[in-house]
Backbone as JSON, one array per atom type, in Angstrom:
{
  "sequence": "XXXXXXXXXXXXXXXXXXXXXXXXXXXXXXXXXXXXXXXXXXXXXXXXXXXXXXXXXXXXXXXXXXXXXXXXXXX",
  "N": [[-2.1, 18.45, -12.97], [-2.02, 20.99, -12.35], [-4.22, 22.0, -14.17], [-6.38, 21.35, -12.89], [-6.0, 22.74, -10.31], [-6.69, 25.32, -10.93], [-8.67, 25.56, -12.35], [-10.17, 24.67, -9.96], [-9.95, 27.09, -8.56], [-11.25, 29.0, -9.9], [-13.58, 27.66, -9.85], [-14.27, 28.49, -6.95], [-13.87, 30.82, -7.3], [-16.16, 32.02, -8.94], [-18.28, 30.87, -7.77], [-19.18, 32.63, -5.11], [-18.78, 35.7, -5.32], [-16.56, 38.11, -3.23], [-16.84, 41.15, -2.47], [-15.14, 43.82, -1.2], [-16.76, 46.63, 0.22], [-17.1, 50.54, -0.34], [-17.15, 50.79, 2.77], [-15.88, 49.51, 3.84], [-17.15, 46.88, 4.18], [-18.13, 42.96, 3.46], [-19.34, 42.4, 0.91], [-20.98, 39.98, -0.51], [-21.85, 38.42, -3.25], [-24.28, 36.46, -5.2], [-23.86, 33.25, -6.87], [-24.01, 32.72, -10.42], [-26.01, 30.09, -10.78], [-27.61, 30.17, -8.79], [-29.08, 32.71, -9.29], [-30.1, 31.98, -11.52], [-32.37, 29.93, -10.34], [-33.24, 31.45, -8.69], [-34.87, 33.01, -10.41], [-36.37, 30.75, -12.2], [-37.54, 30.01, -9.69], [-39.53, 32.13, -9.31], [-40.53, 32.53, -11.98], [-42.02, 30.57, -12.34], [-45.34, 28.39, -12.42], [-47.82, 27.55, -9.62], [-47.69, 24.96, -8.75], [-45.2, 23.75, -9.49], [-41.72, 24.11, -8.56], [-38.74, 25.78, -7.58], [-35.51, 25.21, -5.92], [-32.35, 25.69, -4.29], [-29.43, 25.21, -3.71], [-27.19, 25.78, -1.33], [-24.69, 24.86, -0.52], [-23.57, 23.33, -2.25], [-23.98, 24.94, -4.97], [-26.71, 23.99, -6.38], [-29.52, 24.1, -8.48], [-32.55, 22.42, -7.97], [-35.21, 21.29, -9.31], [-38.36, 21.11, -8.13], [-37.64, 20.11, -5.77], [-38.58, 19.01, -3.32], [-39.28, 15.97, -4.11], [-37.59, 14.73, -4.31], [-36.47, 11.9, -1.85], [-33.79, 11.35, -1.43], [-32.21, 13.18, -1.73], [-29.81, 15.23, 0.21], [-29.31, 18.6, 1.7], [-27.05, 20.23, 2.63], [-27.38, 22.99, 4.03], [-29.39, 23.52, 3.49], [-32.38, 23.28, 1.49]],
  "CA": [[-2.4, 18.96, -11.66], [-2.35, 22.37, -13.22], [-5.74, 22.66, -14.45], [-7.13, 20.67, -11.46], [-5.79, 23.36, -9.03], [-7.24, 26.5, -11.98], [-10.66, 24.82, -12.25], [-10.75, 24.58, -8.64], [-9.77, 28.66, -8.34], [-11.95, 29.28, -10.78], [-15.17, 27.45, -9.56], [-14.69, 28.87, -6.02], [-14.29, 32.34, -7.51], [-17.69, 32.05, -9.52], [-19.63, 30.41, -7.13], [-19.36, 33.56, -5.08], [-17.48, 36.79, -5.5], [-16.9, 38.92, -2.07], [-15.96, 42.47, -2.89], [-15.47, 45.33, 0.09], [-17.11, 48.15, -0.37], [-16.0, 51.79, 0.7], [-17.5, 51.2, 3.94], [-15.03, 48.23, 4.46], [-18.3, 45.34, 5.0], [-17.71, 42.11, 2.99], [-20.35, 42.13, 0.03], [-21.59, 38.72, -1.16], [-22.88, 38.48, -5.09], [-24.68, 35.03, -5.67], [-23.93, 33.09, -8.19], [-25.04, 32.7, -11.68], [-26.63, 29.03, -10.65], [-28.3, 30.69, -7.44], [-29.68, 33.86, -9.62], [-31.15, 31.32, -12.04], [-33.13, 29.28, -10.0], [-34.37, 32.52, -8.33], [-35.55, 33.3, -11.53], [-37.16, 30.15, -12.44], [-39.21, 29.57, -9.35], [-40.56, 33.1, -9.0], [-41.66, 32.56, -13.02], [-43.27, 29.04, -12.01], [-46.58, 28.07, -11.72], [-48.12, 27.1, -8.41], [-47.31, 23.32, -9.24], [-43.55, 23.74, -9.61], [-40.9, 25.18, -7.51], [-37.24, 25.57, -8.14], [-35.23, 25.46, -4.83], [-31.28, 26.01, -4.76], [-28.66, 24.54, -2.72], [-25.77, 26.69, -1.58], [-23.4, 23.88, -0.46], [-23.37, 22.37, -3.76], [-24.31, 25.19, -5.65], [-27.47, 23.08, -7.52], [-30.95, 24.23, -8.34], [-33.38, 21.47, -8.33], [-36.75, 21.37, -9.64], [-39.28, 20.26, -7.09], [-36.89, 19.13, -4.72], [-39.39, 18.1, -2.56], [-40.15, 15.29, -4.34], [-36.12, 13.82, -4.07], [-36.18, 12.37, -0.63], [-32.68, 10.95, -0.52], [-30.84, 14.18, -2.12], [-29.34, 16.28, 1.34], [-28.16, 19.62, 1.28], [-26.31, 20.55, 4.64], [-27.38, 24.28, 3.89], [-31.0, 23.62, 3.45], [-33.04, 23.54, 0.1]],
  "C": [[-2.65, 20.46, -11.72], [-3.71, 23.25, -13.31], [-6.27, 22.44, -13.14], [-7.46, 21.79, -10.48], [-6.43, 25.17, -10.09], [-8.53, 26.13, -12.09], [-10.73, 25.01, -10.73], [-11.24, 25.9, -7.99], [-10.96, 29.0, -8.93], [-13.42, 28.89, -10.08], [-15.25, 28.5, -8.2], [-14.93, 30.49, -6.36], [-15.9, 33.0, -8.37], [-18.36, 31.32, -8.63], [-19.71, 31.61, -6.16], [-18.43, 34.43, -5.17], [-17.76, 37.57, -4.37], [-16.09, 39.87, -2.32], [-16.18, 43.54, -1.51], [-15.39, 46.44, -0.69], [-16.51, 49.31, 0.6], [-16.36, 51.56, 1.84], [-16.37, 50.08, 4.88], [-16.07, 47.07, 4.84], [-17.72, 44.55, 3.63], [-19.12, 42.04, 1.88], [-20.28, 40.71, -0.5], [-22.29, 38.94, -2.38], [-23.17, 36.89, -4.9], [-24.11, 34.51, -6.35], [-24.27, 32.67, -9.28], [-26.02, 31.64, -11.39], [-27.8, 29.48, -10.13], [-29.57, 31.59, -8.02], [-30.81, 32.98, -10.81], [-32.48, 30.4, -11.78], [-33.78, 30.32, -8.91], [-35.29, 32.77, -9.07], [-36.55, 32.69, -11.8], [-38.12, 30.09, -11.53], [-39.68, 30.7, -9.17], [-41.36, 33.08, -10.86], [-42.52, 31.23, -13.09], [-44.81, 29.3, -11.63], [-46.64, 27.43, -10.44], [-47.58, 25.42, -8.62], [-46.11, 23.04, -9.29], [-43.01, 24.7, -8.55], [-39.43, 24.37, -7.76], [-36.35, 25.72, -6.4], [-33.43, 25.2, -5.14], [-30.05, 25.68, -3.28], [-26.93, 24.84, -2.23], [-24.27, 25.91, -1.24], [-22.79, 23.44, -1.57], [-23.73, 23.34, -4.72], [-24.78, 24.53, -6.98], [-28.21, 23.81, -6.99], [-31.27, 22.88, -9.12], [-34.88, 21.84, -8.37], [-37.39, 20.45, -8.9], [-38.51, 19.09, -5.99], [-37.07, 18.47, -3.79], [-39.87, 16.2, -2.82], [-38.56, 14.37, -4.95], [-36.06, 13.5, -2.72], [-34.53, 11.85, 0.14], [-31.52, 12.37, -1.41], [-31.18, 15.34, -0.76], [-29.1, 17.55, 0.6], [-28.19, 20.35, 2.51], [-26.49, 22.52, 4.98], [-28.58, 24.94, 3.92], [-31.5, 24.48, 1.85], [-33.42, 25.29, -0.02]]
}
């Protein structure tokens, strides 16, 4: 139960990290998943597209073209 509840810490703290800055506002960093599938679809060709799913932190390739995968956050 150990790890369970350390994996769990762990994912939520990498999926995003919120640091206050001197001004006291709540900064948001992405994370690594998010920054990669930025990556990929701005180096895609017109024909592909990478789209990224912040509920579930997933990027899917051409997600258009899954029509029973949701994401309650919007592709």
């Amino acid at each position: 139960m150990n790890k369970f509840a350390f994996a769990l810490a762990f994912y939520a703290a990498t999926s995003y990290a919120q640091v206050v800055d001197e001004n006291g506002e709540v900064v948001i960093t992405p994370s690594p998943e998010c920054m990669y599938c930025r990556r990929m679809d701005l180096n895609s060709g017109f024909l592909v597209s990478y789209s990224y799913c912040a509920q579930s932190d997933e990027c899917l390739m051409d997600a258009w073209n899954y029509i029973n995968r949701d994401c309650q956050s919007g592709w």
